[in-house]
C-alpha positions as CSV (number, residue, x, y, z in Angstrom):
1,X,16.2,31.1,-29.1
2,X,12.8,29.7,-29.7
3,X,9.4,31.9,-29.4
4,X,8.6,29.1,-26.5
5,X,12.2,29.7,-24.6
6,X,12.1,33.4,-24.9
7,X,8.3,32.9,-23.1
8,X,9.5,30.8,-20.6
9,X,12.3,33.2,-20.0
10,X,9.9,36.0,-19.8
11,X,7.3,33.8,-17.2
12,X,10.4,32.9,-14.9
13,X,11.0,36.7,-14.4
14,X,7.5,37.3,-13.8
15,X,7.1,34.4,-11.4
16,X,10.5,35.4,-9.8
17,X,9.4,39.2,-9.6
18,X,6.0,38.0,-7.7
19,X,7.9,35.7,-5.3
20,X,10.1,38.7,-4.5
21,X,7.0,40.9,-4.0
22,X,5.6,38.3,-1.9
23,X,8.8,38.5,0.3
24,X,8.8,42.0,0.8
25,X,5.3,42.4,1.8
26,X,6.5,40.6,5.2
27,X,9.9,42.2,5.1
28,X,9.8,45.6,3.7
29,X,12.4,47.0,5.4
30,X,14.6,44.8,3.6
31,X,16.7,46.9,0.9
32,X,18.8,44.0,-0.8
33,X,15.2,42.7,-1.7
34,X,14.1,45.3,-2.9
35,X,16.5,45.8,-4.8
36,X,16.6,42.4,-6.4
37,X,12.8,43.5,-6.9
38,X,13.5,46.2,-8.8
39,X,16.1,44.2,-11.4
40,X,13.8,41.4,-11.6
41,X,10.6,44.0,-12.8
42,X,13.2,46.2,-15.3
43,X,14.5,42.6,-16.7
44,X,10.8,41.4,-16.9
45,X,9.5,44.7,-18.7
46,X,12.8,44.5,-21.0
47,X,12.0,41.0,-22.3
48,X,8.8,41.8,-22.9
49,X,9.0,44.8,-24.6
50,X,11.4,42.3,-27.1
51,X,9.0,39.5,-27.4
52,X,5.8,41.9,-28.0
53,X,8.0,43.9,-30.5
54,X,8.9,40.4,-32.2
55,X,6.1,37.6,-31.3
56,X,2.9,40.3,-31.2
57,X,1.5,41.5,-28.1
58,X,0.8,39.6,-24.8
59,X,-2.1,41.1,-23.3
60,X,-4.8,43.2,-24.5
61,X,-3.1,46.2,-22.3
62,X,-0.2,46.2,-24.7
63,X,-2.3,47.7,-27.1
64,X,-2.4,50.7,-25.3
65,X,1.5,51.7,-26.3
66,X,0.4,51.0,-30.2
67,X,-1.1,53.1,-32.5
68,X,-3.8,51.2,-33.5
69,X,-5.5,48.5,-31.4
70,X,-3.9,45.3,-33.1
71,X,-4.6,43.0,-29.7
72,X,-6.9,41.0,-32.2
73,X,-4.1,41.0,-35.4
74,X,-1.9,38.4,-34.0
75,X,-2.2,34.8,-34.0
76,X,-3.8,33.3,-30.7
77,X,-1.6,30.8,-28.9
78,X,-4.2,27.8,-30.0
79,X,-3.6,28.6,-33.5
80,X,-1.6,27.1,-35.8
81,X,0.3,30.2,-37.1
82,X,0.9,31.1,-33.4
83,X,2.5,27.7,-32.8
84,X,4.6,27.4,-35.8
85,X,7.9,27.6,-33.7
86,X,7.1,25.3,-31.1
């Protein structure tokens, strides 16, 4: 899979996660959605985790689970080394 599929992946589990959240903030008594919630956020976290640990890091916050602060180290998405899969 493609740096840009596994990114798209990774948005449509964030999107989908947010449209949940927006669901249950009208219908929080509702358990099946929150518990489709809470396997769209671990799914989102676990693809992330997998394309920081192979593409670089995301957001500047990912820097605070590394040992140094190497938000700057990676190519930015407007660069030409960053889009070299596309």
């Amino acid at each position: 899979m493609l740096n840009t599929e596994k990114l798209f992946e990774l948005q449509s589990y964030r999107f989908a996660a947010f449209d949940m959240l927006l669901y249950l903030d009208t219908h929080p008594e509702d358990k099946k959605a929150f518990s489709m919630y809470k396997e769209l956020v671990c799914k989102y976290m676990t693809l992330k985790k997998d394309y920081e640990a192979n593409y670089g890091p995301l957001s500047a916050f990912a820097a605070a689970d590394s040992d140094c602060f190497d938000w700057l180290d990676s190519p930015w998405p407007w660069e030409k080394e960053g889009n070299a899969n596309v």
